[in-house]
C-alpha positions in Angstrom: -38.6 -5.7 66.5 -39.9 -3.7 69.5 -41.6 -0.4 68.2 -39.6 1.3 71.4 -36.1 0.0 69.4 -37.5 1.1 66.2 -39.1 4.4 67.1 -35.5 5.5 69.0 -33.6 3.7 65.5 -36.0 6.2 63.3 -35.7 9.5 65.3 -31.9 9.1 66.3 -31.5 9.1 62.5 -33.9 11.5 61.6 -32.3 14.3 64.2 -28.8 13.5 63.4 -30.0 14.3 59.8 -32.2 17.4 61.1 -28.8 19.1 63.0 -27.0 18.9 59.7 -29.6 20.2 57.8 -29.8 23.2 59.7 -26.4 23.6 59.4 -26.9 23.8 55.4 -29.8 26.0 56.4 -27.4 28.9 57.7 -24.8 27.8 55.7 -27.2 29.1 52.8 -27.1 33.1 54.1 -23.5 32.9 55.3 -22.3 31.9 51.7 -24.0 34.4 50.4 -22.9 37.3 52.4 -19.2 36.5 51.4 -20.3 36.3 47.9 -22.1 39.6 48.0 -20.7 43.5 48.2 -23.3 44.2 51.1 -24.3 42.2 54.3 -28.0 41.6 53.9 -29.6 41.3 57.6 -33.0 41.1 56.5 -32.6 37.9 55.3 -32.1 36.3 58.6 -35.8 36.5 59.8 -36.7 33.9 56.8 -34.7 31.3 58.1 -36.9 31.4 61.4 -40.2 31.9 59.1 -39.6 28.8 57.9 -39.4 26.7 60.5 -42.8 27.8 62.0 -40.8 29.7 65.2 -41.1 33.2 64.5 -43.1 34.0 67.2 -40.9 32.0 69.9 -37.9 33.7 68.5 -38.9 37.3 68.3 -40.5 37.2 71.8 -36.7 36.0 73.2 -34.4 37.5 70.6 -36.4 40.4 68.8 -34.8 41.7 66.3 -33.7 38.6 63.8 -29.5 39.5 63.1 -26.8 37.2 62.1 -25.6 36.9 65.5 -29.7 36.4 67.0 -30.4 33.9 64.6 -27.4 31.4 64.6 -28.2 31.1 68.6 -31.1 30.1 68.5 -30.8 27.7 65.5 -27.6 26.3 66.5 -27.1 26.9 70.8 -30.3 27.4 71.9 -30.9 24.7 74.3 -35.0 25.6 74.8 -35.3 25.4 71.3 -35.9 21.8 70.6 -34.8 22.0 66.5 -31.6 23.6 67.1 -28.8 21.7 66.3 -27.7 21.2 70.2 -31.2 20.4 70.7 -31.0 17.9 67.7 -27.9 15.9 69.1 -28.8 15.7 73.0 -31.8 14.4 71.6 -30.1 11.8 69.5 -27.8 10.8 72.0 -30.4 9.9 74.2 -32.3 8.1 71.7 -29.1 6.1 70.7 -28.5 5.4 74.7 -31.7 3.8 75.0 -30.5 1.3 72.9 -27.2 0.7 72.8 -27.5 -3.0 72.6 -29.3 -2.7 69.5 -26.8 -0.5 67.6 -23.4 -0.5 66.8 -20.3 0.5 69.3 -19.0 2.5 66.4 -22.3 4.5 66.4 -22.9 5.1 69.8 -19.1 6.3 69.9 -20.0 8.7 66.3 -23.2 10.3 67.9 -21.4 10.3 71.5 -18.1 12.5 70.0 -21.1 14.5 67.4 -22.9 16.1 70.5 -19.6 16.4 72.7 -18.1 18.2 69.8 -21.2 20.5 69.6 -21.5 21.1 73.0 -17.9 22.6 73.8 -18.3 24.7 70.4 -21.6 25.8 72.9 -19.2 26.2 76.0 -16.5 28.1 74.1 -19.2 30.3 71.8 -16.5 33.7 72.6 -13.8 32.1 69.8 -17.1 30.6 67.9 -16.2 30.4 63.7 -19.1 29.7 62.1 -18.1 28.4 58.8 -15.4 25.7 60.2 -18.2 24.6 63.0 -20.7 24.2 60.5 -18.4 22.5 57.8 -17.7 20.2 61.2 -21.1 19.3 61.9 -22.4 18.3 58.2 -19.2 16.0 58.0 -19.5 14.7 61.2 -23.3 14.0 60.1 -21.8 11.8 57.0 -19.8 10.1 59.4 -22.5 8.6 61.3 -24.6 7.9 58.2 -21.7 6.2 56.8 -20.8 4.1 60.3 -24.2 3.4 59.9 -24.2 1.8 57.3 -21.1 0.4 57.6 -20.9 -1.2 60.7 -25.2 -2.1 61.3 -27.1 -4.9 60.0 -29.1 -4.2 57.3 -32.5 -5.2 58.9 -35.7 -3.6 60.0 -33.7 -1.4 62.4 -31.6 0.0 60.0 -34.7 0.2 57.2 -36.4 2.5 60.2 -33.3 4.6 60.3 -33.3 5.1 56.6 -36.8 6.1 56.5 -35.9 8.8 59.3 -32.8 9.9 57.4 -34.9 10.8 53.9 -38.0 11.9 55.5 -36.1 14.9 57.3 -33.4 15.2 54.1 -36.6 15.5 51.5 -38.4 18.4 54.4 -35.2 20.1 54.5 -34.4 20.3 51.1 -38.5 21.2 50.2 -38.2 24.0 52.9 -34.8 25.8 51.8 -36.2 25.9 48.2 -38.9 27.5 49.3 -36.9 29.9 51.0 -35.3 31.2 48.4 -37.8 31.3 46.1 -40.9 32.6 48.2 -39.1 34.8 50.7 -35.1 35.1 50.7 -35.2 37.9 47.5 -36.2 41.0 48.5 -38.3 41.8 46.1 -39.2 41.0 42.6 -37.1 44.1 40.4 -33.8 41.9 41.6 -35.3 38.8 39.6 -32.4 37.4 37.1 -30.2 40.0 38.7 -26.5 39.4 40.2 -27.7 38.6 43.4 -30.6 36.8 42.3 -27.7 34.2 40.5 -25.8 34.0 43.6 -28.4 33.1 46.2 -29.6 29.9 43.4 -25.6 29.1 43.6 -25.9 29.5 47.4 -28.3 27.0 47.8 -26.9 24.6 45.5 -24.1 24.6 47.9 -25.6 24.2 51.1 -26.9 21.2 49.1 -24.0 20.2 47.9 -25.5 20.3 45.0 -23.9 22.7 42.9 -20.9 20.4 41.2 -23.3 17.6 40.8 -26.0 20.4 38.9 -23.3 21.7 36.3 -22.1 18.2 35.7 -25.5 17.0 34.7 -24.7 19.6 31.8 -26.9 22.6 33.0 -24.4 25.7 32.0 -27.1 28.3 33.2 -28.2 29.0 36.6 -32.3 28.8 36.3 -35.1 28.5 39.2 -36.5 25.9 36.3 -33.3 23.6 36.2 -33.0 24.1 40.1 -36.2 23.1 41.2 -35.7 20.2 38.6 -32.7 19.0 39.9 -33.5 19.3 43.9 -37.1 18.1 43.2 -37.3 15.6 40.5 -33.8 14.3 40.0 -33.6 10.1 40.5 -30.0 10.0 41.4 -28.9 13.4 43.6 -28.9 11.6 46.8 -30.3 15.3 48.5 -33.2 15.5 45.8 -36.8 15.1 47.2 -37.7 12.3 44.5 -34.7 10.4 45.0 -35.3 10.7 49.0 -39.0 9.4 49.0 -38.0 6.4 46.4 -35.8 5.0 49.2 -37.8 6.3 52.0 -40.5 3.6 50.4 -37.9 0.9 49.3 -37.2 0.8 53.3 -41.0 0.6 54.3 -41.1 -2.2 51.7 -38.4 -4.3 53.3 -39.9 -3.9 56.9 -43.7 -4.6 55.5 -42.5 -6.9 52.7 -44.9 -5.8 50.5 -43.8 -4.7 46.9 -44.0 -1.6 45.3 -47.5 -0.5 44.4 -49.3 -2.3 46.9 -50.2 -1.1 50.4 -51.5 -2.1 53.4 -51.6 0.0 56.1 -51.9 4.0 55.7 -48.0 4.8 56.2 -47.4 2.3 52.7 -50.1 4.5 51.1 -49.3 7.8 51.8 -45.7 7.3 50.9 -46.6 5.3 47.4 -48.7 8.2 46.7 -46.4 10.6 47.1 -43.5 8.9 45.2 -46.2 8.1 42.8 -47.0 12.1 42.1 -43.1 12.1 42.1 -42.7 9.8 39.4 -45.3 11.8 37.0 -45.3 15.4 37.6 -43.4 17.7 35.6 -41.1 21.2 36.3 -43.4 22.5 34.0 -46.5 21.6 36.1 -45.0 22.6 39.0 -44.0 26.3 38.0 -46.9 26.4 36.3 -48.8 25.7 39.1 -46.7 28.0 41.7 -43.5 26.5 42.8 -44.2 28.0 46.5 -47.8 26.4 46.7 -46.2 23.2 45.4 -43.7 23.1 47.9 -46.0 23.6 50.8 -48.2 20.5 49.5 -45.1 18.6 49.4 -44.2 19.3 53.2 -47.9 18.8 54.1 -47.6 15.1 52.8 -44.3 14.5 54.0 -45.5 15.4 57.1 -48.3 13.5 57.0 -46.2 10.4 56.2 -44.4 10.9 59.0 -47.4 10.9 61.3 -48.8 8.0 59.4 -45.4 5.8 60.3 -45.4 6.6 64.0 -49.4 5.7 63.9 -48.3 2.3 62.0 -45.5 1.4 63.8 -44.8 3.3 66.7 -48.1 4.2 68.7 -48.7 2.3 71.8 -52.8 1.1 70.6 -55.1 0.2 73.8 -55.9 -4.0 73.7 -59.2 -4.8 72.6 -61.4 -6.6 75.0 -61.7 -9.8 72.8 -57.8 -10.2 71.9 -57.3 -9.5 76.1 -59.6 -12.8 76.8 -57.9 -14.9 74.4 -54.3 -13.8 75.7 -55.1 -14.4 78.7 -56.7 -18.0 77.8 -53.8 -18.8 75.5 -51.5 -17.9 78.5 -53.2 -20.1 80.8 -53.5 -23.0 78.4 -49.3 -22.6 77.7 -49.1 -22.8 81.6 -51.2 -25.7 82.0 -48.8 -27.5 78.9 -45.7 -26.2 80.7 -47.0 -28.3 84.1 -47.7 -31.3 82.7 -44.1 -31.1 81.1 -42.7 -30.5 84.3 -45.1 -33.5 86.2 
């Protein structure tokens, strides 16, 4: 496979993922305002902390409101991780190769962005909650044409990689949030609204059924950051994201689990590997904030290690030049006498 084809496969997956991630990622404040007596406008300058943007949002918007902050996350068109951003982006990627993919994909993505661009042209009868709903099902439409309608080869093994690279980021990055900067301060620990932002973000995960039917009847930072970090079979936990992400680099490389042979493979088996064998216990003991930033600094790094792997155009060497260009002549010398 071309690394152009795969490169466009991995990001057009990776920013559909990213736009409905950031939808959970306002959808997290939003549910807890309804939920709460009092409208909490403080908490909207965390969301923008997060994403390493503070500094580009205060000197256009200021002051971070309700109304400040779902521009530029969702509309902003400068911004290049808001969620318009995200699918114009995707679309283009998925244009460039449309003979790769499926019609039905082209035709998902295609209707995504439309549908997110006229919620942009019509922002004066804007309702948050149904756009949002809109664009995380419309996100599990094109994962599930996806898989539905695409072969299951090295293209679609890129895409999958993409897909729980960005889900294990987002989900590492809107724990953090609440934990490290979303309560205001540490006197409303194990309060009312302390239990209603956890239950917040287990529903911007869609996590909060699937967390009470495991048979956890108390809402706990312990059994949260278990179940979003650790858990083998919520398909929105970090563990369960980086076991597939390397099950997919596997089937491209062919090369089984626990070996490695390029730096992508073995940054990715490490980090499943630390997965695998670290416990809620070590991480709160250690500082589930500090944790949570080493996690998005290897995830990050796998993701540069991937495009170095796979993706990065690497100048010829001198030597391999020579003998392409011998080989070359010696097929057109063959191809000559074939013709004589």
């Amino acid at each position: 496979m071309l690394s152009r084809v795969a490169d466009a496969i991995y990001w057009l997956n990776r920013y559909v993922e990213r736009a409905e991630n950031i939808a959970r990622f306002i959808d997290v404040n939003l549910k807890l305002i309804l939920d709460s007596s009092a409208v909490i406008e403080q908490q909207w300058e965390p969301l923008i902390t997060t994403t390493g943007d503070l500094p580009r949002f205060k000197e256009k918007y200021g002051k971070a409101t309700a109304e400040s902050v779902i521009q530029f996350l969702t509309f902003d068109s400068e911004y290049p991780n808001s969620i318009l951003s995200c699918l114009r982006s995707a679309r283009e990627n998925a244009r460039s190769i449309r003979e790769i993919i499926s019609s039905e994909m082209w035709e998902q993505v295609n209707s995504f962005y439309f549908m997110v661009q006229d919620a942009y042209h019509q922002q004066e009868s804007f309702k948050a909650e149904e756009f949002f709903a809109e664009v995380k099902m419309a996100s599990h439409l094109f994962a599930g044409v996806t898989d539905a309608t695409m072969s299951h080869n090295e293209g679609w093994h890129f895409g999958r990689i993409g897909r729980f690279l960005e889900r294990a980021d987002k989900t590492a990055r809107i724990l953090d949030v609440k934990y490290f900067v979303l309560l205001p301060s540490v006197k409303d620990v194990g309060s009312t609204l302390d239990e209603l932002q956890w239950i917040a973000l287990l529903r911007s995960a869609s996590a909060y059924e699937m967390y009470r039917k495991r048979g956890e009847h108390r809402i706990t930072p312990f059994g949260i950051a278990d179940f979003l970090i650790l858990d083998r079979e919520f398909p929105r936990s970090i563990r369960f994201c980086i076991i597939h992400a390397e099950r997919s680099l596997n089937a491209i490389t062919g090369i089984p689990s626990g070996n490695w042979t390029n730096a992508a493979e073995r940054s990715l088996g490490r980090l499943r590997s630390e997965l695998d064998y670290i416990t809620t216990e070590d991480i709160i003991q250690n500082g589930l904030h500090e944790y949570l930033t080493h996690l998005l600094q290897q995830i990050y790094g796998v993701g540069n290690n991937i495009f170095e792997t796979f993706f990065a155009l690497k100048p010829i060497h001198e030597k391999s030049y020579e003998l392409t260009k011998l080989r070359t002549a010696e097929l057109q010398q063959q191809f000559s006498r074939e013709l004589s």
